[in-house]
KELUMLUM-43353 format. One record per atom (N, C-alpha, C): residue number from 1; residue in one letter; atom name; x, y negated, z. Coordinates in steps of 0.2 Angstrom, whole numbers. Example, Ala and Ser with C-alpha at 12.3 -4.5 7.8 and 13.67 -1.06 7.14 Angstrom:
REM residues 2
SITE|k|r|a|c1|c2|c3
SITE|1|A|N|66|28|39
SITE|1|A|CA|62|22|39
SITE|1|A|C|66|16|39
SITE|2|S|N|64|11|35
SITE|2|S|CA|68|5|36
SITE|2|S|C|64|0|39
//
This chain:
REM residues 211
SITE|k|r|a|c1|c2|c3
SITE|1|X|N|-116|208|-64
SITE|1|X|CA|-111|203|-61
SITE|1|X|C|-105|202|-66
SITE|2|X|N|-104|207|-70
SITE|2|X|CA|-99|206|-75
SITE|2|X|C|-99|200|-80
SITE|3|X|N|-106|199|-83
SITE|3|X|CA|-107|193|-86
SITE|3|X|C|-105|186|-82
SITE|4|X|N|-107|187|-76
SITE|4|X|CA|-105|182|-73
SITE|4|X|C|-99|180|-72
SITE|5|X|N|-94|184|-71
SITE|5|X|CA|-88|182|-71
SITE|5|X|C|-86|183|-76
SITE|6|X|N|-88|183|-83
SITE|6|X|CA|-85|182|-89
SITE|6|X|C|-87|174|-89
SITE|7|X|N|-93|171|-87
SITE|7|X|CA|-95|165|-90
SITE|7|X|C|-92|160|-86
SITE|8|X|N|-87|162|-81
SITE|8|X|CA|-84|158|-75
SITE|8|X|C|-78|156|-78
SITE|9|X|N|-75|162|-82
SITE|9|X|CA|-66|163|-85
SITE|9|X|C|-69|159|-92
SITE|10|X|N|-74|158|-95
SITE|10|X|CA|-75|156|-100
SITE|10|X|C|-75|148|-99
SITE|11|X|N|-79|145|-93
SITE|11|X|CA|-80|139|-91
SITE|11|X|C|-73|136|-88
SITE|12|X|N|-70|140|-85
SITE|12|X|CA|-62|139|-82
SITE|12|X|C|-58|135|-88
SITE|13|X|N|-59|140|-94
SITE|13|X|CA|-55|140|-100
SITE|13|X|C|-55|133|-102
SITE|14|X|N|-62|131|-104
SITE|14|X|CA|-65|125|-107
SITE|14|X|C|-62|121|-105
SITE|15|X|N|-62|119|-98
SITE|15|X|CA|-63|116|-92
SITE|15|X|C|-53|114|-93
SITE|16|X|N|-49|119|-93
SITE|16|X|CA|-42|118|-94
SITE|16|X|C|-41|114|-103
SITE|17|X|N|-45|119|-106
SITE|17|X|CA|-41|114|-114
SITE|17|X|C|-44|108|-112
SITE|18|X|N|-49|106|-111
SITE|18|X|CA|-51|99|-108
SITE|18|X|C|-47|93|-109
SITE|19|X|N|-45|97|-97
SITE|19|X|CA|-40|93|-96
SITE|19|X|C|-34|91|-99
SITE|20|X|N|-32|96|-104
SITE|20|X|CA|-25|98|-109
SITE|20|X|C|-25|91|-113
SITE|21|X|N|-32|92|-116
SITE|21|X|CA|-31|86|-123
SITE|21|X|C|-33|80|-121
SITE|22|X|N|-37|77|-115
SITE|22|X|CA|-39|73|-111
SITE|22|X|C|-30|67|-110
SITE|23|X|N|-26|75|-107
SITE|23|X|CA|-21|72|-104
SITE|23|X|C|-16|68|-111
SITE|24|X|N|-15|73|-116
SITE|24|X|CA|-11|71|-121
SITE|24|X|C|-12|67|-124
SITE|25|X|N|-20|66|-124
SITE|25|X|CA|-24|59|-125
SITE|25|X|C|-21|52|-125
SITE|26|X|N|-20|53|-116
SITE|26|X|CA|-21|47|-113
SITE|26|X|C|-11|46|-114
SITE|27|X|N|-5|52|-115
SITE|27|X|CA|-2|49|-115
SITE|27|X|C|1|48|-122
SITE|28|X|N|-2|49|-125
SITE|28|X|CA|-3|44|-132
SITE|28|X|C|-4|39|-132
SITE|29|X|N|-10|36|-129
SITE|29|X|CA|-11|30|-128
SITE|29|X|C|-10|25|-124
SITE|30|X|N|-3|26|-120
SITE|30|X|CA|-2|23|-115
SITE|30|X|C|4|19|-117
SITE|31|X|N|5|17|-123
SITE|31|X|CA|9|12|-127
SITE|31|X|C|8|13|-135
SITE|32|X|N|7|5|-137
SITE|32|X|CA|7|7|-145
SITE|32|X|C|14|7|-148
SITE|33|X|N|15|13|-154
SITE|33|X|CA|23|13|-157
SITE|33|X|C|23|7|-160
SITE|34|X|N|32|11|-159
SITE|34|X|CA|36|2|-160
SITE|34|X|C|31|0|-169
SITE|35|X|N|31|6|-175
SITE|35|X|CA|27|7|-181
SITE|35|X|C|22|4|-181
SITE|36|X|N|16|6|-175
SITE|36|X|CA|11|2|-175
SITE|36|X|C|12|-7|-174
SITE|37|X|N|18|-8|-170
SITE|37|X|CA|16|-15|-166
SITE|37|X|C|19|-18|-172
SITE|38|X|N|25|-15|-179
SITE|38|X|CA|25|-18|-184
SITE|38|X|C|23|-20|-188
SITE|39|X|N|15|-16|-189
SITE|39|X|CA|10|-15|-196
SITE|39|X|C|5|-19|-194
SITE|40|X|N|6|-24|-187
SITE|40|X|CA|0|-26|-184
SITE|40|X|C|0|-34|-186
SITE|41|X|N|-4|-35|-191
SITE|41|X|CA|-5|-45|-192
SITE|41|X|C|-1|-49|-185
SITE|42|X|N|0|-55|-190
SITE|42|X|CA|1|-59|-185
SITE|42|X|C|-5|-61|-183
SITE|43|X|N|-8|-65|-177
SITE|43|X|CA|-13|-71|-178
SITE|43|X|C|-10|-76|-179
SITE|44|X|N|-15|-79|-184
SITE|44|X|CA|-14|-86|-186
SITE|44|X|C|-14|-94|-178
SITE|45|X|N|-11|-99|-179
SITE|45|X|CA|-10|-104|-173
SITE|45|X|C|-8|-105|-168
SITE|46|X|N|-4|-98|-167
SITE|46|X|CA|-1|-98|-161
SITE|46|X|C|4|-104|-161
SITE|47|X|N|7|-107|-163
SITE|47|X|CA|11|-112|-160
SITE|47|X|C|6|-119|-161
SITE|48|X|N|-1|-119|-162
SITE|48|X|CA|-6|-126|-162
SITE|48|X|C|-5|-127|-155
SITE|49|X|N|-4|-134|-152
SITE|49|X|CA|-4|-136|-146
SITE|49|X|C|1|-136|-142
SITE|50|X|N|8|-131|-143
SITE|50|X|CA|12|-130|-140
SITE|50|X|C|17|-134|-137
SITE|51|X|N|15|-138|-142
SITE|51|X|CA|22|-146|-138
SITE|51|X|C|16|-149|-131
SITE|52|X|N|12|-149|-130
SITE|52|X|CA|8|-150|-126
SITE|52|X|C|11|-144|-120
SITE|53|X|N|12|-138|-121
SITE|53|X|CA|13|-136|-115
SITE|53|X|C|20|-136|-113
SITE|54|X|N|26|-138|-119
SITE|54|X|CA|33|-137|-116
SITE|54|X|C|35|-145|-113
SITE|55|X|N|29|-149|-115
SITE|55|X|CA|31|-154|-111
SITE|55|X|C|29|-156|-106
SITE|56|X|N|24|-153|-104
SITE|56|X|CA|21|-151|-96
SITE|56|X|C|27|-148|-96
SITE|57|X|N|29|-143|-94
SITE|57|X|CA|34|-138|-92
SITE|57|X|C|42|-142|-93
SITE|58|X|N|44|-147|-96
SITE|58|X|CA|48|-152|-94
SITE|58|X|C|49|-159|-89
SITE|59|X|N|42|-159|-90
SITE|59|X|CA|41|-164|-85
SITE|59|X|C|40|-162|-79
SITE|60|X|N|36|-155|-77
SITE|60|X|CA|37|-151|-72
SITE|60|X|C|45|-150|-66
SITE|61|X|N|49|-148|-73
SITE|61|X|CA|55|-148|-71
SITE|61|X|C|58|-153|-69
SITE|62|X|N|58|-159|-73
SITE|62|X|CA|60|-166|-71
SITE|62|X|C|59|-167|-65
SITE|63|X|N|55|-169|-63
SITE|63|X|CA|51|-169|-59
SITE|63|X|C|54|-166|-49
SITE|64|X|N|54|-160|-52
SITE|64|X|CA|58|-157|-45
SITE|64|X|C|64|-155|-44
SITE|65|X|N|69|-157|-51
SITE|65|X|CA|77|-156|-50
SITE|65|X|C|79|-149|-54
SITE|66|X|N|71|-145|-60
SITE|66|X|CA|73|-138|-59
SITE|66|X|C|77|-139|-67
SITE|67|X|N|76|-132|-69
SITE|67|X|CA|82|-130|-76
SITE|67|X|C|75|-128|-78
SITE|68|X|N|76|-130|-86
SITE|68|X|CA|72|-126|-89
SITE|68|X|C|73|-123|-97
SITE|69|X|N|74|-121|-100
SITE|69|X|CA|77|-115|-106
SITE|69|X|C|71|-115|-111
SITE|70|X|N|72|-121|-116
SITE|70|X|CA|68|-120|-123
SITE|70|X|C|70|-117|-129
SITE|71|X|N|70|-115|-133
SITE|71|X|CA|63|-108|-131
SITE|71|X|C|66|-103|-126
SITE|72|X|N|62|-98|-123
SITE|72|X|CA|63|-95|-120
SITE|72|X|C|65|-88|-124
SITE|73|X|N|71|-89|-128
SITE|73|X|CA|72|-81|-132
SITE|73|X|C|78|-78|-127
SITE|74|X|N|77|-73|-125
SITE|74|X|CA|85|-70|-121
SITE|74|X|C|84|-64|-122
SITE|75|X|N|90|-64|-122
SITE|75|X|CA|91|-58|-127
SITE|75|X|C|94|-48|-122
SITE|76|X|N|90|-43|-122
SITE|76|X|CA|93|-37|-117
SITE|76|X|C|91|-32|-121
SITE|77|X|N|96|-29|-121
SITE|77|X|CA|99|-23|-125
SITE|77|X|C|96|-24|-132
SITE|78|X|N|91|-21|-134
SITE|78|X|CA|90|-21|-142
SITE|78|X|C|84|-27|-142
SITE|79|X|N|81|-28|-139
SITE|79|X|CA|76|-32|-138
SITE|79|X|C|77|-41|-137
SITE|80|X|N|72|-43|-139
SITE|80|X|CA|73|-53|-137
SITE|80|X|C|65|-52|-134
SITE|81|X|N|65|-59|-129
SITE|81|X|CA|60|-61|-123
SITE|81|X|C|58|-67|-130
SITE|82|X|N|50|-68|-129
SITE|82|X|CA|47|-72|-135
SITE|82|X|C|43|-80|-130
SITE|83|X|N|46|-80|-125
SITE|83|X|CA|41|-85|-121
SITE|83|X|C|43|-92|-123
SITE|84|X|N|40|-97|-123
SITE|84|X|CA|41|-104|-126
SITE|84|X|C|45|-107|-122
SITE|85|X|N|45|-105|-116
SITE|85|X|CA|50|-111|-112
SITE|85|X|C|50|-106|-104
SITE|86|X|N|55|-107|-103
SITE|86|X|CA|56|-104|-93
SITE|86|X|C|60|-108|-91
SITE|87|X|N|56|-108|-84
SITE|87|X|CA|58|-113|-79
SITE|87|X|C|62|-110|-75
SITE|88|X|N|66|-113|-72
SITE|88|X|CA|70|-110|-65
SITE|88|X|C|71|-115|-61
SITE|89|X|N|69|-110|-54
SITE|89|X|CA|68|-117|-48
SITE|89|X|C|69|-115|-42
SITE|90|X|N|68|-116|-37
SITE|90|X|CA|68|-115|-31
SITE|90|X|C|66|-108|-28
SITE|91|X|N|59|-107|-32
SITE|91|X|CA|55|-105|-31
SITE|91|X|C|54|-98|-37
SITE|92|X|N|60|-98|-39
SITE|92|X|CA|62|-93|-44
SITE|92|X|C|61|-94|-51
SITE|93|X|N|60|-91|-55
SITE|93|X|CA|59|-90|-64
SITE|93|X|C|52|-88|-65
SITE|94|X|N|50|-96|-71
SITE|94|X|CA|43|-96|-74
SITE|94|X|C|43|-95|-80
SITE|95|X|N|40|-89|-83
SITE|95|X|CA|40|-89|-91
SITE|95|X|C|33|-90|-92
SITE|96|X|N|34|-95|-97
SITE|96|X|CA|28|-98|-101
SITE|96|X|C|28|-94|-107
SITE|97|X|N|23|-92|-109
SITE|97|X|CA|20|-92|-115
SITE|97|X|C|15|-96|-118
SITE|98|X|N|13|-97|-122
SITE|98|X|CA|8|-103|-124
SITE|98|X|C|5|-99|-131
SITE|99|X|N|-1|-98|-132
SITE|99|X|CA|-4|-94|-138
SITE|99|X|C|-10|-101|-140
SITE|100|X|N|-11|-103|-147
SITE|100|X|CA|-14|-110|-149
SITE|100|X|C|-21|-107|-152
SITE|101|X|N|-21|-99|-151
SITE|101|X|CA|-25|-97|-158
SITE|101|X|C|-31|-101|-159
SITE|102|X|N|-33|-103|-164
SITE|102|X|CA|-40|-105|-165
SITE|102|X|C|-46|-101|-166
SITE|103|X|N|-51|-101|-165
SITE|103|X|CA|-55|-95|-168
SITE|103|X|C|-57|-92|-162
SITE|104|X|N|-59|-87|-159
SITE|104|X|CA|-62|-84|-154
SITE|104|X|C|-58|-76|-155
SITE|105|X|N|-54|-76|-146
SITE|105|X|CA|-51|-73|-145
SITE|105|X|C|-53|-66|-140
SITE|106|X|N|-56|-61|-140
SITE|106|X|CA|-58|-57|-137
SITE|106|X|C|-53|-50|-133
SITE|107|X|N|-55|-49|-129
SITE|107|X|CA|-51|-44|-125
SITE|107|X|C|-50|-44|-118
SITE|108|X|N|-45|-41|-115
SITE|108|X|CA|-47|-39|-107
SITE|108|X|C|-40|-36|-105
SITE|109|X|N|-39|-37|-97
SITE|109|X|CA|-32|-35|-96
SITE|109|X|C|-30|-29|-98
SITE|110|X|N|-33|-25|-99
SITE|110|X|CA|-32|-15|-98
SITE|110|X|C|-32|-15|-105
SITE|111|X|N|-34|-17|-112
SITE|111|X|CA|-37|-15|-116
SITE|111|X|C|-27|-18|-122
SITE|112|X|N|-27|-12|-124
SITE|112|X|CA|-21|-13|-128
SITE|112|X|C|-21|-18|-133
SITE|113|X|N|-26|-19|-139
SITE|113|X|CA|-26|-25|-141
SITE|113|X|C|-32|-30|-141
SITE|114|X|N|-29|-35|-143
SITE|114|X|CA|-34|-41|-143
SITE|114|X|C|-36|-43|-148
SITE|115|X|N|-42|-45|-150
SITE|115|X|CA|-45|-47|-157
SITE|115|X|C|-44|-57|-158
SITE|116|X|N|-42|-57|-163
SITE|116|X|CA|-45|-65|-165
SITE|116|X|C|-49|-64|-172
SITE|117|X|N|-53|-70|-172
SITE|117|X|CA|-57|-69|-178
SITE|117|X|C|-58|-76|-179
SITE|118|X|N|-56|-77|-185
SITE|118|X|CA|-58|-87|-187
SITE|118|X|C|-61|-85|-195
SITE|119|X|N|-62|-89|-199
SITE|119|X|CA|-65|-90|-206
SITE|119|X|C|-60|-86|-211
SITE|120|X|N|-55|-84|-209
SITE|120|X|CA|-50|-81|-212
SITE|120|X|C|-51|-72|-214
SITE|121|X|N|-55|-72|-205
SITE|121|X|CA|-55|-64|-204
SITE|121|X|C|-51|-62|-199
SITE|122|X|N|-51|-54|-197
SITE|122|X|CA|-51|-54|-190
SITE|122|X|C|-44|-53|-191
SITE|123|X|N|-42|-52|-185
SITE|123|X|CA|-33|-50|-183
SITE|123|X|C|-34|-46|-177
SITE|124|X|N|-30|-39|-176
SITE|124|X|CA|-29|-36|-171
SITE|124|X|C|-22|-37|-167
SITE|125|X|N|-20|-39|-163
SITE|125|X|CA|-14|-43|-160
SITE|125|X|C|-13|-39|-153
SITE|126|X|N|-7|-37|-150
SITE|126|X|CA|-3|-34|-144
SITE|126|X|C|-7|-37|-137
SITE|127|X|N|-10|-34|-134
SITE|127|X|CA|-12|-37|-126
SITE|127|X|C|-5|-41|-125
SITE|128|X|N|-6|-48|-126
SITE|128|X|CA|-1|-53|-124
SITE|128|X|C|1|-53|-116
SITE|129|X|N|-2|-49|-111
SITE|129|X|CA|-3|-51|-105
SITE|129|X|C|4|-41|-104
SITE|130|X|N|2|-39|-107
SITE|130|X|CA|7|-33|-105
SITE|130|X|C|13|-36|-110
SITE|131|X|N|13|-37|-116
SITE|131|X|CA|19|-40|-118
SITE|131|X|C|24|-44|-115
SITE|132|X|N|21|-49|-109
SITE|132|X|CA|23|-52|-105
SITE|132|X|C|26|-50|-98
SITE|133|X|N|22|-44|-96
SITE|133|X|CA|25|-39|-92
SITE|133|X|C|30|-36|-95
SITE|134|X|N|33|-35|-101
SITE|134|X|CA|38|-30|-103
SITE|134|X|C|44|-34|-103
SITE|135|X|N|43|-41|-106
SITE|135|X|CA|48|-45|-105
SITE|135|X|C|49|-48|-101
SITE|136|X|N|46|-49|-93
SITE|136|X|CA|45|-51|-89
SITE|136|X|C|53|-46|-83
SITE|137|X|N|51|-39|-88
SITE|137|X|CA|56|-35|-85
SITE|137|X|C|64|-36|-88
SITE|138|X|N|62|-39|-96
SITE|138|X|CA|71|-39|-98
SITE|138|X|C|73|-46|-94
SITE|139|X|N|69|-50|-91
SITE|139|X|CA|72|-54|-89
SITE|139|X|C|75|-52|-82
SITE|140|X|N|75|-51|-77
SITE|140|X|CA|75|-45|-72
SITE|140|X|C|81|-40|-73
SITE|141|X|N|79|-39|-79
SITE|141|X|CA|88|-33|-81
SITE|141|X|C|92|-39|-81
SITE|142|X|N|91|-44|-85
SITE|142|X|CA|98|-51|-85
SITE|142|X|C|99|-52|-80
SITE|143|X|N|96|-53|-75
SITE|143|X|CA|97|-57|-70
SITE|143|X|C|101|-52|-65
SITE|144|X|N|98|-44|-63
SITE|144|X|CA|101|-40|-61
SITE|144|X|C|109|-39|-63
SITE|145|X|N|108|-38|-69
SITE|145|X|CA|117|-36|-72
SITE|145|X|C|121|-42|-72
SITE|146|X|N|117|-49|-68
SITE|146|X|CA|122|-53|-67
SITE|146|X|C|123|-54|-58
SITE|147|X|N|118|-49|-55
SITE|147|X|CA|120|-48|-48
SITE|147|X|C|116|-54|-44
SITE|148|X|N|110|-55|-50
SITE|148|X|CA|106|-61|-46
SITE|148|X|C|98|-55|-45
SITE|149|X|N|99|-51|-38
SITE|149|X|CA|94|-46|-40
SITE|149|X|C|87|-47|-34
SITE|150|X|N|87|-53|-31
SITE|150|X|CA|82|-56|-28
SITE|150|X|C|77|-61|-31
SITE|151|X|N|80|-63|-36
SITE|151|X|CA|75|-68|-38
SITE|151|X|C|68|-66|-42
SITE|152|X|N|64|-71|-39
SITE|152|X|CA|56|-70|-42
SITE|152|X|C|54|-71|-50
SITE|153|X|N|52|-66|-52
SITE|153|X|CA|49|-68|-58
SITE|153|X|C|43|-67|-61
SITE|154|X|N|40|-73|-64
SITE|154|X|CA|34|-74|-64
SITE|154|X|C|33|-75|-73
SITE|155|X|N|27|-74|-77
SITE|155|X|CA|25|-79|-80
SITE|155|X|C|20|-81|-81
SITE|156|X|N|16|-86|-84
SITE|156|X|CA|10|-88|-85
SITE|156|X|C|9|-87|-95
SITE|157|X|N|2|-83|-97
SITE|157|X|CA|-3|-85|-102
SITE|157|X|C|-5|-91|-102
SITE|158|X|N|-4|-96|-107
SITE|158|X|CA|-8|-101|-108
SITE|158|X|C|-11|-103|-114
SITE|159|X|N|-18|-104|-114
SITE|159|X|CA|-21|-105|-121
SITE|159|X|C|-24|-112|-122
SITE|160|X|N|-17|-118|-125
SITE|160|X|CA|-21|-126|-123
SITE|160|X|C|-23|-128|-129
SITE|161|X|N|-28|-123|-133
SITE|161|X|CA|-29|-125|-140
SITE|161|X|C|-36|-126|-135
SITE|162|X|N|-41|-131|-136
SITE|162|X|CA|-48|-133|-134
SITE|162|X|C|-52|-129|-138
SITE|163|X|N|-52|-129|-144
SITE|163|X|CA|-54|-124|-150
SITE|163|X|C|-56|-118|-148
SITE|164|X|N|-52|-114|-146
SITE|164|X|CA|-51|-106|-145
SITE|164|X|C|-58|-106|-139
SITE|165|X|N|-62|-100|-143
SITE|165|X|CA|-65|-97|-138
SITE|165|X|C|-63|-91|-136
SITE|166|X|N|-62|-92|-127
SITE|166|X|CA|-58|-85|-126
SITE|166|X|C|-65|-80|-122
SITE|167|X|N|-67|-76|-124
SITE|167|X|CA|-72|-68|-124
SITE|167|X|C|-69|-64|-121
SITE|168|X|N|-67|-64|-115
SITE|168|X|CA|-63|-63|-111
SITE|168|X|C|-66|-62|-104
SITE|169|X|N|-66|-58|-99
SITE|169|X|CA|-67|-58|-92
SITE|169|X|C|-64|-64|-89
SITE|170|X|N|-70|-66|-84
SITE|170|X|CA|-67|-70|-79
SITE|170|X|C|-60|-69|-74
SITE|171|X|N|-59|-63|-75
SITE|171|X|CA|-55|-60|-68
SITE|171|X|C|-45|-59|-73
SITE|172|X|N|-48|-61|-81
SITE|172|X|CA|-42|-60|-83
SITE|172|X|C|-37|-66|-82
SITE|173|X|N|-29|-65|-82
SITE|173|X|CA|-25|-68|-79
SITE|173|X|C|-22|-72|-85
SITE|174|X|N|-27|-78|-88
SITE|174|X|CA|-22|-82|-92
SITE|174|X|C|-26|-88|-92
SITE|175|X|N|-23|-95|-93
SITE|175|X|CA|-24|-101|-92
SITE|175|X|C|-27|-104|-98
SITE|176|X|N|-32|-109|-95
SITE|176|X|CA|-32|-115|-102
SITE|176|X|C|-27|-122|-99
SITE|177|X|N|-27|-126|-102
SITE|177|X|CA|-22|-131|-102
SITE|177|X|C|-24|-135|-93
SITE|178|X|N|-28|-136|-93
SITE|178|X|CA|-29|-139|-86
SITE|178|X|C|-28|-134|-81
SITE|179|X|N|-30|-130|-79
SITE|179|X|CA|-29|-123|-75
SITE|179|X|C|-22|-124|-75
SITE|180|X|N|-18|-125|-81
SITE|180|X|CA|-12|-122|-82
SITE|180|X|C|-7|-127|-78
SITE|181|X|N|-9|-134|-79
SITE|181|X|CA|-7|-140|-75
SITE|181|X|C|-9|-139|-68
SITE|182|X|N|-14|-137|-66
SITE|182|X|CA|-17|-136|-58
SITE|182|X|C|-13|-133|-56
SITE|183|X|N|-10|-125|-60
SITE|183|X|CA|-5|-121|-57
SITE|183|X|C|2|-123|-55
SITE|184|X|N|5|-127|-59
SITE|184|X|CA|11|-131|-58
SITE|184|X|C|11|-136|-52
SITE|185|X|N|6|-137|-48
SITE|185|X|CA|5|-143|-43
SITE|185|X|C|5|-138|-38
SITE|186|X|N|3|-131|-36
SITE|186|X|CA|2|-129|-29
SITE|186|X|C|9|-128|-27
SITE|187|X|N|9|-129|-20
SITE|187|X|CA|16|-130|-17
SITE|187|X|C|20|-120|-17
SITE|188|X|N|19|-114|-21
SITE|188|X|CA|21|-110|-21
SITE|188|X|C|26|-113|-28
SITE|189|X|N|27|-117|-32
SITE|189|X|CA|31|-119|-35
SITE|189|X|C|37|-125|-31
SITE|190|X|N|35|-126|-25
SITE|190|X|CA|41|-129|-24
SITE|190|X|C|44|-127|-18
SITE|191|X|N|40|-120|-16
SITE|191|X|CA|44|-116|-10
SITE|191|X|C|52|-115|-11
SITE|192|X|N|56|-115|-5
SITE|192|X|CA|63|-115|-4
SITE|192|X|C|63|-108|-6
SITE|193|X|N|65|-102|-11
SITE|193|X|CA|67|-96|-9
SITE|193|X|C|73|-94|-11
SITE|194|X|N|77|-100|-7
SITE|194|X|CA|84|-99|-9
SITE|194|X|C|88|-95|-15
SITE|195|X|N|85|-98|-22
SITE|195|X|CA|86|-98|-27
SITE|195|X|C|94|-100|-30
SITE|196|X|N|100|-97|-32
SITE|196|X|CA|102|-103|-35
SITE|196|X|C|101|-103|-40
SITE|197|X|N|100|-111|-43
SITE|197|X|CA|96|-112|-48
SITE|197|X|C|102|-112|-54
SITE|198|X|N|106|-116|-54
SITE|198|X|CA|114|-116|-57
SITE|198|X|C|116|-109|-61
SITE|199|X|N|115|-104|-56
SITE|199|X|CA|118|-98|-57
SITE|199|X|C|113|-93|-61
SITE|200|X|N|107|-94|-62
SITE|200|X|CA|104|-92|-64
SITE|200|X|C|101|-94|-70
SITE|201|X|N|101|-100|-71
SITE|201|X|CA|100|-103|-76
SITE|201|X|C|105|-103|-82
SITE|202|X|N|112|-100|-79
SITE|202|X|CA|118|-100|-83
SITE|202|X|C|118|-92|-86
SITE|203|X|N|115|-88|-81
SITE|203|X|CA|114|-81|-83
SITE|203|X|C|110|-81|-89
SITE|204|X|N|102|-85|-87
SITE|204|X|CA|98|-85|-94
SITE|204|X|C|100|-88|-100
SITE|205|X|N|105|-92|-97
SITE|205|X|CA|107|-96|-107
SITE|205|X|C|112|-91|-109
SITE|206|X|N|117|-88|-104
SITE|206|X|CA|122|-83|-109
SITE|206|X|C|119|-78|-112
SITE|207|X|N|112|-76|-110
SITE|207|X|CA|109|-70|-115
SITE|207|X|C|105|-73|-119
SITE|208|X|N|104|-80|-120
SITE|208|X|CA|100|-83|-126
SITE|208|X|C|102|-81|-133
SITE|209|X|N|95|-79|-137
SITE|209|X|CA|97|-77|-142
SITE|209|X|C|99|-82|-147
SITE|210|X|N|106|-82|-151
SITE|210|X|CA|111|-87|-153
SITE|210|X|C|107|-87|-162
SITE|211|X|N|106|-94|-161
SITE|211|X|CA|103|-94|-170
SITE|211|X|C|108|-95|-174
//
């Protein structure tokens, strides 16, 4: 019997350092350093096609009386917000990003980074969809530290290069240019959610990053 329960305290053991490096694993890997995210290529074409989507995104506004903030750089604590343009409306604060890449873009919501590969060679680039989520937040601290702390904030992925093959699940949450345009028509963009839009709009431009 002795053996037995030595081979129990020995699997117990196993079974803990496991868990141990399993877990220091995952909290390793649950953001890339700021070191890594500097050493990581640009993709090439991001800004292909982008006047296409910031002028959707003005005529949008025109359109229904809103505010909208080109480029979208605002600025919170040590950090700037990279979105091409943000709406404010009614219905709350829209940050657009617009990516042009050409070349075939592969990835998934969960997976840290995304690949692009054109005739140049490959690039490994930041999950744009959490990058989005991070700034999604410093927008939200402006707004809170200016005592505007119910307002909605939203943004949209948009990829309006025709070119780009996106290798991506169906269920991931980014837009090609048409989708992107069908999104601006449903009536949750012109819901009343007692925004003001003045005051809000003046918060985002005063933490615009000043060139």
């Amino acid at each position: 019997m002795d053996w037995i329960l030595l081979l129990v305290v020995v699997l117990a053991v196993i079974a803990v350092g496991v868990w141990m490096f399993m877990k220091d694993k995952k909290e390793k890997d649950e953001a890339i350093p700021a070191e890594q995210r500097k050493a990581l290529a640009a993709p090439v074409g991001r800004t292909h096609e982008q006047g296409r989507v910031i002028r959707r995104l003005k005529g949008f506004a025109g359109d229904n009386g809103y505010e909208v903030i080109v480029p979208g750089r605002i600025c919170q604590g040590a950090g700037v917000t990279d979105f091409d343009a943000i709406v404010v409306g009614s219905f709350g604060v829209l940050a657009v990003t617009s990516l042009g890449y050409p070349g075939k873009v592969y990835g998934n919501e969960k997976e840290k980074l995304w690949t692009q590969t054109t005739n140049r060679g490959r690039v490994a680039f930041e999950n744009p969809l959490t990058v989005q989520a991070a700034q999604a937040r410093m927008l939200r601290e402006v707004l809170f530290a200016n005592r505007l702390r119910s307002v909605p904030v939203e943004t949209m992925c948009v990829f309006p290069n025709s070119g780009t093959e996106l290798l991506v699940p169906r269920s991931t949450p980014i837009l090609r240019m048409k989708e992107f345009s069908a999104m601006l028509r449903k009536d949750h963009f012109t819901d009343d959610k007692k925004v003001d839009i003045d005051a809000v709009a003046k918060a985002l431009r005063a933490a615009a990053e000043k060139k």
